[in-house]
C-alpha positions in Angstrom: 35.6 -44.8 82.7 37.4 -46.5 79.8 38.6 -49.7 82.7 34.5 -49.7 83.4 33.7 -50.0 80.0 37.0 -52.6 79.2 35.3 -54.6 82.4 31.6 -54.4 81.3 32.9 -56.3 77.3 35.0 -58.6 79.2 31.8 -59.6 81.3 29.9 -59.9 78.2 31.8 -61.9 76.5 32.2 -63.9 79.5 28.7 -64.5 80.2 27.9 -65.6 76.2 31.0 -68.1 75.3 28.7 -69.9 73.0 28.3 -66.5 71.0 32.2 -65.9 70.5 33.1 -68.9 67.8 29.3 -67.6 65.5 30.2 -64.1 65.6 34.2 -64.3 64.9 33.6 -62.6 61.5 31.6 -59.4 63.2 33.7 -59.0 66.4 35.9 -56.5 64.7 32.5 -54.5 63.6 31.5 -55.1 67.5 34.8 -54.1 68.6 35.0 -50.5 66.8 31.5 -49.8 67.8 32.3 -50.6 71.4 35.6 -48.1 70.6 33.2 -45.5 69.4 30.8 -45.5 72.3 33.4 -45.4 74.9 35.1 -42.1 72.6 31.9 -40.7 72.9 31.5 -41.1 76.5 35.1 -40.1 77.4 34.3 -37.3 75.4 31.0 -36.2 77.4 33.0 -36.9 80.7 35.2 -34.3 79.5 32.9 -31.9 78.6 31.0 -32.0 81.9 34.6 -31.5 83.8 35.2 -28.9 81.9 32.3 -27.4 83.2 32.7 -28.6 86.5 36.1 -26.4 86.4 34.3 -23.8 84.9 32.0 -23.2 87.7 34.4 -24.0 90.2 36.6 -21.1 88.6 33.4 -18.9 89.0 32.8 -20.1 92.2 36.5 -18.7 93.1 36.2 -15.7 91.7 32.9 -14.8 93.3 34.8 -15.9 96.5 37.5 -14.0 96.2 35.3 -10.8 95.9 33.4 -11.6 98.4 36.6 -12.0 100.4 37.8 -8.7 99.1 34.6 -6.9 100.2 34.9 -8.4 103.6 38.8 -7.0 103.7 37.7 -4.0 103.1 35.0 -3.7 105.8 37.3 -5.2 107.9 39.9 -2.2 107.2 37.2 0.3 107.6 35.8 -1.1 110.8 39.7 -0.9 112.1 40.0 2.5 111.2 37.4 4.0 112.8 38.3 1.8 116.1 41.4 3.4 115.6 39.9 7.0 116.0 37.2 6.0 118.6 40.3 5.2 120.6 42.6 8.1 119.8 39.0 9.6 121.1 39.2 8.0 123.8 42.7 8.8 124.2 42.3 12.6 124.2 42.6 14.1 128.1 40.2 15.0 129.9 41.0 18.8 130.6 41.4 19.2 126.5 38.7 17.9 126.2 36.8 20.4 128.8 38.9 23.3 126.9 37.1 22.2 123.2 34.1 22.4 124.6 34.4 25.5 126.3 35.9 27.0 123.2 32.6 25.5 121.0 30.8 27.2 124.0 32.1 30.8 123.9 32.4 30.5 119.7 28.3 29.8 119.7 28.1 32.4 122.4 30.0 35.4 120.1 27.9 34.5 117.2 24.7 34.6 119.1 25.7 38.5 120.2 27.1 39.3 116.8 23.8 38.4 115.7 22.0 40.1 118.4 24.6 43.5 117.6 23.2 43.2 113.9 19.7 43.2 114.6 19.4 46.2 117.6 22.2 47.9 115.1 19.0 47.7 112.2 16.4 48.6 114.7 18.5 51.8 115.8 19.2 52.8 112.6 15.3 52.5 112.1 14.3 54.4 114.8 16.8 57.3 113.6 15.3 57.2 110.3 11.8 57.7 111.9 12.9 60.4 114.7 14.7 62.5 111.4 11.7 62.3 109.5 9.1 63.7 112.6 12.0 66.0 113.3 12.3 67.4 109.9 8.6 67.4 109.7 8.0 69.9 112.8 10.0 72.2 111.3 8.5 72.8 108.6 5.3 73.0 110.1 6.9 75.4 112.5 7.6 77.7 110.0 4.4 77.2 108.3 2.6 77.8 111.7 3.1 81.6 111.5 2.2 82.1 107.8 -1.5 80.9 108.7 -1.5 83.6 111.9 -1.2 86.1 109.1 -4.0 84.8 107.0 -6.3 84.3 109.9 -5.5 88.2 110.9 -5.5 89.5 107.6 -9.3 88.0 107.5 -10.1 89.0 110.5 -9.0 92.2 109.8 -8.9 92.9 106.5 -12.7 91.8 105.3 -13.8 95.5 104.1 -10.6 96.3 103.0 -10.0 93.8 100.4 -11.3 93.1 97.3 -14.0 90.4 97.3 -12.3 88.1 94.5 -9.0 88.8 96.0 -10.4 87.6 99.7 -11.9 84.6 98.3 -8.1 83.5 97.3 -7.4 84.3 100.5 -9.6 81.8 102.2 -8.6 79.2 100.3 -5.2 79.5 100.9 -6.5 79.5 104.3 -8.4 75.9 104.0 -5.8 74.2 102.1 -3.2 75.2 104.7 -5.2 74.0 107.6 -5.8 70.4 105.3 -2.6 70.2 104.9 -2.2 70.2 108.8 -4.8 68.0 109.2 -3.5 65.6 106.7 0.5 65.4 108.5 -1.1 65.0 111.9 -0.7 68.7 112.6 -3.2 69.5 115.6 -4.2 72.7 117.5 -3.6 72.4 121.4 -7.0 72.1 123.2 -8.0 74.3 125.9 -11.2 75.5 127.7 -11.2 78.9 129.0 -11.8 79.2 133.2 -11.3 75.4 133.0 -7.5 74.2 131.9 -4.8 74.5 134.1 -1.7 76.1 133.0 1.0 73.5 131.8 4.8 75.2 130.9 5.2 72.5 128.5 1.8 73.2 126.3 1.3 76.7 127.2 2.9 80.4 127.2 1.5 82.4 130.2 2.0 86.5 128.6 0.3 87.9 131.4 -1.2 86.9 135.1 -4.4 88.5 135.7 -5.5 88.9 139.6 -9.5 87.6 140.1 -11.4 85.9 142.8 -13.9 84.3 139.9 -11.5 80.5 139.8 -8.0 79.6 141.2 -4.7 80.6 140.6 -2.8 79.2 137.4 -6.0 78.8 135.7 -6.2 80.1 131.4 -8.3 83.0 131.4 -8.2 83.7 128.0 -5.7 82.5 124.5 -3.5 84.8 123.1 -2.8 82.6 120.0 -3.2 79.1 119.3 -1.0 76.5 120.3 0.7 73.6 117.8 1.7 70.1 118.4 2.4 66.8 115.9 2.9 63.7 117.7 4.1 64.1 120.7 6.4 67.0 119.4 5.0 70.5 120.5 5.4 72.8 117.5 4.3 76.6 119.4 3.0 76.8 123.0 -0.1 78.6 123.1 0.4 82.1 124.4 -2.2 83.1 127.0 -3.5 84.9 130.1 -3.7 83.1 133.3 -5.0 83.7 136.9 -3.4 84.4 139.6 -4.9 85.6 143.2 -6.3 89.0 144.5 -3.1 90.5 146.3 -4.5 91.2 149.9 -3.7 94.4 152.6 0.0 94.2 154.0 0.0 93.7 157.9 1.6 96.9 158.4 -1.3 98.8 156.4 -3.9 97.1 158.2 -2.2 97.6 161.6 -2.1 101.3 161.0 -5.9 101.9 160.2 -6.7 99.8 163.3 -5.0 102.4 165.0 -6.7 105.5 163.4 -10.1 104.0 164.1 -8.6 103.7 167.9 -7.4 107.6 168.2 -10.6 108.8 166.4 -13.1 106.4 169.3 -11.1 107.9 172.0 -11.4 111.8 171.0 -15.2 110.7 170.8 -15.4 109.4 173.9 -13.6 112.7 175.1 -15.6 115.3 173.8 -19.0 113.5 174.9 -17.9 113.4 178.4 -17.2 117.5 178.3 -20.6 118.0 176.6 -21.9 116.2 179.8 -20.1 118.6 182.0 
């Protein structure tokens, strides 16, 4: 820059020879204002490289992260080629065996979990069954406490005082509430009508009659309890049974009475004739 501005004042000076001998006595005033302007401009050439090297040093270091980041990714990508082919590497028949073993694993939890849950239901169920269990028998023994109070009112009316059989009633009504409430419930039956049933009913005694068929109720004894489908007391009652009939041997023996008594008959008409 300095040679281009050296070159440009030897042009000049050149190109005006005429000028050179009138301004002798200002050419060293012209010659340190040409020094200053060249100064000046070396000195905005410098600043503008230095911040030309500035951004070039930028410029590297945004590079050389950029080339960093790149490294990286380029180290991750290789590593996880690197395990896609020790993947790949793995043998067939190990491979096979892991997923068997993932197999049979998922499998064991799936019963485990399966155990747990019929495990909770059973223990459920247990809980329920104790309950109904423990239930019945209580009513069971309950059952032949009312029997008493139902005979003692039957039986008892004249016999006890009228306040004192009014108690008695109630205890009678709260008792059969209370059976009513727990589900307690008297076994049906209709008399001449329901068959006899050895899981419901209690036959004490077989009565013969021609009037319906055999293993028919005939009459209740006492009542019958059930809860559920838990029978608390069979009922006790009487059933039918049929009309025993005359043995063969019986039968064969008047038939043979009634034959000697026709014949002596016949005999004594025939000497009445003589």
């Amino acid at each position: 820059m300095v040679i281009i501005m050296a070159e440009n004042k030897q042009t000049l000076e050149q190109k005006n020879p005429k000028d050179k001998p009138q301004n002798s006595g200002n050419g060293k005033e012209n010659s340190e204002i040409t020094d200053t302007k060249i100064a000046k401009e070396q000195k905005e050439e410098t600043g503008m490289n230095t911040k030309e090297e500035k951004g070039n040093k930028t410029q590297k270091g945004e590079n050389k992260d950029l080339n960093e980041e790149k490294e990286d990714k380029d180290e991750e990508n290789k590593t996880q080629n690197e395990e896609k082919e020790e993947m790949m590497q793995i043998p067939k028949k190990r491979y096979e065996e892991l997923v068997n073993a993932e197999a049979v694993a998922l499998e064991e939890v799936k019963r485990a979990r399966a155990d747990s849950i019929n495990f909770r239901r059973r223990v459920e169920k247990e809980k329920e069954e104790f309950k109904k269990f423990a239930s019945a028998q209580v009513f069971k023994k309950l059952i032949p406490l009312l029997d008493d109070i139902k005979r003692l009112i039957e039986h008892g009316r004249d016999e006890i005082p009228e306040v004192h059989f009014q108690s008695v009633l109630n205890l009678e009504q709260r008792l059969e509430s209370i059976f009513k409430q727990e589900g307690v419930k008297i076994i049906e039956i209709k008399k001449k009508e329901t068959k006899f049933d050895p899981k419901f009913h209690d036959a004490v005694y077989a009565q013969p009659t021609d009037e319906v068929e055999p293993n028919v109720i005939l009459e209740v004894v006492s009542n019958g309890f059930y809860k559920d489908n838990t029978v608390l007391r069979p009922a006790k009652v009487v059933i039918s049974k049929a009309v025993e009939k005359q043995s063969t041997s019986e039968e064969k023996e008047g038939q043979g009475v009634s034959t000697d008594q026709e014949g002596q008959d016949d005999a004594s008409s025939i000497e009445n004739k003589k």
